[in-house]
C-alpha positions in Angstrom: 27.8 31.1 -16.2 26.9 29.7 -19.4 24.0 27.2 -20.9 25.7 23.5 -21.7 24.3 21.4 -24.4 25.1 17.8 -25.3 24.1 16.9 -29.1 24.0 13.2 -30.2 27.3 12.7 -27.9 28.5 9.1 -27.8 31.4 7.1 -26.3 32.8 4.0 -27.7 35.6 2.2 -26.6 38.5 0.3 -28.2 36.7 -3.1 -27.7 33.4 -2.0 -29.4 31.5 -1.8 -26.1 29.0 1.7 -26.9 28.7 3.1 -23.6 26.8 6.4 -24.1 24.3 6.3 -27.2 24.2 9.5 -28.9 22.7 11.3 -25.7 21.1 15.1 -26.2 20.8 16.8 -23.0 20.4 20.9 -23.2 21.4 22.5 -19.2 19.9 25.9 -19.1 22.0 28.5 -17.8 22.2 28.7 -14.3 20.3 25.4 -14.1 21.1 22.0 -11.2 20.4 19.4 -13.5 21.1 16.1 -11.9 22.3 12.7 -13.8 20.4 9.7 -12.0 20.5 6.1 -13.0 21.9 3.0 -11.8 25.1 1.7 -11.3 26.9 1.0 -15.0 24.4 3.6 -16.6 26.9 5.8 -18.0 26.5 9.1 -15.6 30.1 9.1 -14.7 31.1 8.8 -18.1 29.2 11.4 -19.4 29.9 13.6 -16.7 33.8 12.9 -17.8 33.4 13.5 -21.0 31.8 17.3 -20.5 35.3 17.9 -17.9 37.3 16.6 -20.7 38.4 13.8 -19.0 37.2 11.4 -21.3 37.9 11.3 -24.8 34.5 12.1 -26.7 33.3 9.3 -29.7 30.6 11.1 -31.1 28.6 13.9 -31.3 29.7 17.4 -29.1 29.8 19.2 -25.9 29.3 22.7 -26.2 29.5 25.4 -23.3 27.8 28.9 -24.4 29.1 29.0 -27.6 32.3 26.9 -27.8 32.7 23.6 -28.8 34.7 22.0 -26.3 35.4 18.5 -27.8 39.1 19.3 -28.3 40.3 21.5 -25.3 41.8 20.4 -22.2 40.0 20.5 -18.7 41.6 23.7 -17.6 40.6 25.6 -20.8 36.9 24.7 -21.0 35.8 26.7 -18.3 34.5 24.0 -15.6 35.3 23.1 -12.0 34.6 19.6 -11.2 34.0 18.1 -7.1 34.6 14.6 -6.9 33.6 12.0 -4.2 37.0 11.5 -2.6 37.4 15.7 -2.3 40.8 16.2 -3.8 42.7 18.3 -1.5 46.5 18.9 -1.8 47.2 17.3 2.2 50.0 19.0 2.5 48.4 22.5 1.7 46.1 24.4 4.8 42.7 25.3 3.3 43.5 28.8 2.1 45.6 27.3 0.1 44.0 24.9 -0.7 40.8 27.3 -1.9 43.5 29.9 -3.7 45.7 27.7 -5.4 44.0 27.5 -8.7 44.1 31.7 -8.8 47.6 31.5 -7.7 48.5 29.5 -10.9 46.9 32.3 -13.1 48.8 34.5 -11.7 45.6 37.1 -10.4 46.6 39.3 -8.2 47.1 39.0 -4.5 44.7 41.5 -2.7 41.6 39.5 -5.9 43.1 36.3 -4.3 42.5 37.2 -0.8 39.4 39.3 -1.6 38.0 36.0 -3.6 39.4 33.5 -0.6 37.8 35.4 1.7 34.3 36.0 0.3 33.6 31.7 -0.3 35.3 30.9 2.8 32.6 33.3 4.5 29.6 31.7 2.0 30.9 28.3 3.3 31.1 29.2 6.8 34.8 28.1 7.0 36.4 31.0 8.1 37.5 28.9 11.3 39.4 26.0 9.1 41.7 28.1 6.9 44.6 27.3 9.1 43.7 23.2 9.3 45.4 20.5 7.0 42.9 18.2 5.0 43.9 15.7 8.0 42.3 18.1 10.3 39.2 18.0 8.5 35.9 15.8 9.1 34.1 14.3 5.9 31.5 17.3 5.9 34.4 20.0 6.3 36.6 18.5 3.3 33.7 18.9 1.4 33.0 22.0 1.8 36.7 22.8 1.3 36.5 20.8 -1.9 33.1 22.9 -3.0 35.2 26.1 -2.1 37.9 25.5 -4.3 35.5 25.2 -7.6 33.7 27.8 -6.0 36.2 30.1 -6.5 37.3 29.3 -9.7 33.9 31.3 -11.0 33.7 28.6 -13.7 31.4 28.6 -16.9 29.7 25.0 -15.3 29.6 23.1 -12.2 30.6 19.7 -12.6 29.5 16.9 -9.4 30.3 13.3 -9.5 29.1 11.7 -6.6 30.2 14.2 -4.3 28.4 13.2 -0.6 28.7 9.6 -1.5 31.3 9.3 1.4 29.5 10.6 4.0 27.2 9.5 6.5 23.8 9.5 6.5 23.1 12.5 8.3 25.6 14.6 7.1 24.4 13.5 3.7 21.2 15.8 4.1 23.0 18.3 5.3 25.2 18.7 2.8 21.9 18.3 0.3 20.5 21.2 1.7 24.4 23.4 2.2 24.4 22.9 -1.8 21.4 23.7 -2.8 20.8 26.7 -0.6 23.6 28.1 -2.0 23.0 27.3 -5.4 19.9 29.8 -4.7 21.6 32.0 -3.1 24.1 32.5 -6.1 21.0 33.0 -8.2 19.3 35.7 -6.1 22.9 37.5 -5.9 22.9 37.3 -9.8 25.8 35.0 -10.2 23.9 32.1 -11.3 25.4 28.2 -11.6 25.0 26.0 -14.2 25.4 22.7 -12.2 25.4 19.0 -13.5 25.4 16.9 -10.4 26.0 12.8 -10.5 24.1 10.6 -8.5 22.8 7.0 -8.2 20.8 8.1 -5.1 17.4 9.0 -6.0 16.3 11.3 -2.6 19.7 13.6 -3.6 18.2 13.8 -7.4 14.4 14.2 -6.1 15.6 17.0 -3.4 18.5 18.9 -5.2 17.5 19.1 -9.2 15.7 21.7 -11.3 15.4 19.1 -13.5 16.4 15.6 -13.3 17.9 13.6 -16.4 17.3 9.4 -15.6 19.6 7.7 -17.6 20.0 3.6 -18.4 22.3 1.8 -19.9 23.7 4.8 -21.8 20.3 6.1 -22.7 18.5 9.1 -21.9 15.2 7.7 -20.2 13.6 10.7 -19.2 14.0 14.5 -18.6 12.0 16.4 -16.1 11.5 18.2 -12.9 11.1 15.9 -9.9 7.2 15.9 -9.4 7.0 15.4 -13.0 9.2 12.2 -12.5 7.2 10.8 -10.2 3.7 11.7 -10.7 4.2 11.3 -15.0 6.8 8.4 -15.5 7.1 8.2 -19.3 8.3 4.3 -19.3 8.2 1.4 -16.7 12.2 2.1 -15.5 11.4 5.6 -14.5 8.5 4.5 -12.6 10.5 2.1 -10.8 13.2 3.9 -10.3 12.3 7.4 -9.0 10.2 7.1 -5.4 10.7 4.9 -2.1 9.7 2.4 -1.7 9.6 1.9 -5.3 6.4 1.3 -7.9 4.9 -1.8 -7.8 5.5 -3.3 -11.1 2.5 -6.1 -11.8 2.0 -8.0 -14.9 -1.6 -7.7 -16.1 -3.8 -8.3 -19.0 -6.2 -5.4 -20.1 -9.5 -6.7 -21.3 -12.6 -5.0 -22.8 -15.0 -7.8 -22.5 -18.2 -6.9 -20.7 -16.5 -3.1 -19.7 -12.9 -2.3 -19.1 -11.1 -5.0 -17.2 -7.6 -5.6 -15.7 -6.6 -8.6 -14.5 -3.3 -8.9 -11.9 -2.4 -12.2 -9.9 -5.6 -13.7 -11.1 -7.7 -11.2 -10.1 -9.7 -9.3 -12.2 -11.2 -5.8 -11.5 -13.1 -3.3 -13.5 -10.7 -0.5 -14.7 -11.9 2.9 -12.5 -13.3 5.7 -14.5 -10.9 7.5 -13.8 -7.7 5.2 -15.7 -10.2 4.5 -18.4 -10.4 8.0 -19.6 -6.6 7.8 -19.8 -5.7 5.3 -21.7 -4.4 5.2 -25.2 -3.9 1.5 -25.4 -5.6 -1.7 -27.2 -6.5 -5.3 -24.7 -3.5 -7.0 -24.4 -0.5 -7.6 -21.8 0.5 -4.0 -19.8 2.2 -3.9 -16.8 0.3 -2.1 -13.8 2.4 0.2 -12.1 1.0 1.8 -8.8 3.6 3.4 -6.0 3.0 2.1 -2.6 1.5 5.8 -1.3 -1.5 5.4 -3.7 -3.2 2.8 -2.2 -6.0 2.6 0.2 -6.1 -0.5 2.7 -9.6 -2.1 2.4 -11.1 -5.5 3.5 -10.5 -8.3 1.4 -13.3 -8.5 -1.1 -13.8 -5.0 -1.5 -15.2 -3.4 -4.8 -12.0 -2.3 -7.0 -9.5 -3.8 -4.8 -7.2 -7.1 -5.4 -7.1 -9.2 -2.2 -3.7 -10.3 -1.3 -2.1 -12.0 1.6 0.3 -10.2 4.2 4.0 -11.2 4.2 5.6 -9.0 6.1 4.9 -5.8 8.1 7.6 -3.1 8.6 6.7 -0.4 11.3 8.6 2.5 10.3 7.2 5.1 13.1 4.7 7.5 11.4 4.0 5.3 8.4 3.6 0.9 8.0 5.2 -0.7 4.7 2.9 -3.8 4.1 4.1 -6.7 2.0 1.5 -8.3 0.3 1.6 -11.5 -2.2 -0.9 -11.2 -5.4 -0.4 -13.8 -7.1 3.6 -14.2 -8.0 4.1 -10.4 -7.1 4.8 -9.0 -3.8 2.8 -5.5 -3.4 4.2 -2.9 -0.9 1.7 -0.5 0.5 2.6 2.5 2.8 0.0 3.1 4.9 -0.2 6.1 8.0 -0.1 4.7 10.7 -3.1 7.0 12.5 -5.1 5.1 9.7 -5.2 1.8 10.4 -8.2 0.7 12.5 -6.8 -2.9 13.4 -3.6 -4.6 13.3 -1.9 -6.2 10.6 -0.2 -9.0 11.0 1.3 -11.9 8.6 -1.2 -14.1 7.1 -3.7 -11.7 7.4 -5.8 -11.2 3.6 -6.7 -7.9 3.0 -7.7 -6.1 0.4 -5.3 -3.4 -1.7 -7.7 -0.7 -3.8 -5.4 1.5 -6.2 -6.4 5.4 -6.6 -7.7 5.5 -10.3 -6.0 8.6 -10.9 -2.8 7.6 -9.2 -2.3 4.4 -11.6 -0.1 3.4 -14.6 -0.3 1.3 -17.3 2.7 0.3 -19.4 3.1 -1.3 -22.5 4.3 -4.8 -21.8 6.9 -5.0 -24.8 8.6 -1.5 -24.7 7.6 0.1 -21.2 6.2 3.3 -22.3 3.5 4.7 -20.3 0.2 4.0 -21.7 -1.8 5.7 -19.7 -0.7 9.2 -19.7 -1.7 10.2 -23.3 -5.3 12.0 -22.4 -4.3 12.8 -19.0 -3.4 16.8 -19.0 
């Protein structure tokens, strides 16, 4: 395995349109780094661009210590899984997984020896003598993660790999990959995986780190809980965690103490954001996820009163929909805690945890409110 760095890499097309924006991205050896972002974001391309699929613009790829700009996908030492899996049809799975070997020419008893030892680590012993057509969704896959596998390549390359797969066998397959991406590092064969998705629970439950990525940009770069308890800009906190942030225009005010104001509302800012922040008065946008607040009475200290929309019972847990002024709030709240029912119309009051809120700056999105907090 080997570490994979991206420095200032770009891709332009013929038209002018700048897809990827001089990205730097550094994949530690034996690393699952995850590419998140919306659709159009540039992921894919990126992803592309490391196999060699795509031609590169600007900047450099580099695996270990080779430039890798210039060589074709079969001499940069990568093994790529794709979404639709790949297989030859007309070839039975040990084929299928041993082909690739086959072509270097290694010889037969490392072929079977190698064929043998990732069909057991799959647990597909039983489907070596099946055509792809024989195959449900979650098999191919594992057929298709077999035959990279087995290639013992320098990097792991994922593009959207479960997206055709149910729900169900979705998590399984989350938790098939990254057990044996731990496995592989407690036998010492470590991979160096980079793994595209646009769904966030794969990049929360499957990444070492995480890399969230707009519009060809490089947003933020960090392990999951970092993500979502330290968002460094306004996208991240709206993109990472379901349901997602509540995003609410506000005005900061130090008249008479520390004041925000959100839908009309005004409250004083909790010691425990004050200390925080790193910001003048002025327009922010108050970011608080719907797990961090407490449902109150309407007229509570420290709480903005707003007026139920909706109410979704999910089972162990409520989503309320709330209106404050032009913004909707969602609130998760346990359901063993509610002490009445909640029902449209109703006006409650919504308290934020001080230390679970955000402030961002209005204009550029950057997180205001996590300079003094360590």
């Amino acid at each position: 395995m080997a570490e994979l760095q991206l420095k200032s890499l770009e891709k332009k097309y013929g038209n002018g349109f700048k897809a990827v924006h001089g990205i730097d991205l550094k994949v530690k050896e034996g690393e699952f780094m995850v590419l998140v972002g919306p659709s159009g974001c540039a992921k894919s391309t990126t992803l592309r661009m490391i196999a060699g699929l795509e031609t590169i613009t600007g900047g450099e790829v580099r695996i270990g210590e080779n430039v890798v700009n210039d060589l074709v996908p079969g001499k940069r030492g990568i093994a790529m899984v794709f979404q639709n899996y790949a297989l030859y049809p007309h070839m039975k799975v040990r084929r299928n997984l041993s082909f690739g070997l086959k072509l270097k020419r290694q010889p037969k008893e490392q072929i079977e020896s190698a064929t043998s030892d990732v069909s057991g680590i799959l647990e597909i012993d039983e489907l070596l003598e099946r055509l792809p057509k024989q195959l449900s969704g979650g098999q191919a896959q594992r057929v298709a993660l077999g035959r990279a596998l087995i290639k013992q390549p320098e990097v792991f390359l994922f593009d959207e790999p479960l997206s055709n797969l149910d729900a169900k066998l979705r998590a399984s397959m989350r938790v098939r990959i990254t057990d044996l991406h731990k496995r592989l590092r407690d036998e010492g064969r470590p991979a160096t995986v980079v793994y595209v998705t646009h769904d966030q629970v794969e990049a929360m439950t499957m990444g070492d780190r995480i890399c969230v990525m707009k519009d060809g940009h490089i947003m933020q770069v960090a392990d999951p809980r970092t993500l979502y308890d330290r968002p460094a800009n306004a996208f991240v906190g709206g993109f990472i965690g379901m349901p997602e942030m509540n995003l609410v225009p506000a005005v900061l005010t130090r008249d008479a103490g520390l004041r925000l104001t959100a839908g009309g509302q005004t409250v004083e800012v909790p010691e425990g954001l004050a200390h925080r922040l790193n910001v003048e008065d002025g327009a922010v946008t108050l970011g608080i996820r719907p797990q961090h607040m407490s449902l109150v009475d309407a007229g509570s200290p420290g709480a903005f009163d707003a007026e139920v929309v909706n109410v979704e019972f999910m089972g162990h847990e409520i989503n309320v929909h709330a209106r404050l002024g032009e913004a909707v709030l969602v609130a998760v709240v346990q359901t063993t805690d509610l002490t009445r029912r909640i029902a449209r119309g109703d006006l409650i009051g919504l308290r934020p945890y001080a230390a679970r809120i955000h402030l961002f700056d209005a204009d550029t999105g950057e997180n205001v409110s996590l300079a003094k907090d360590h």
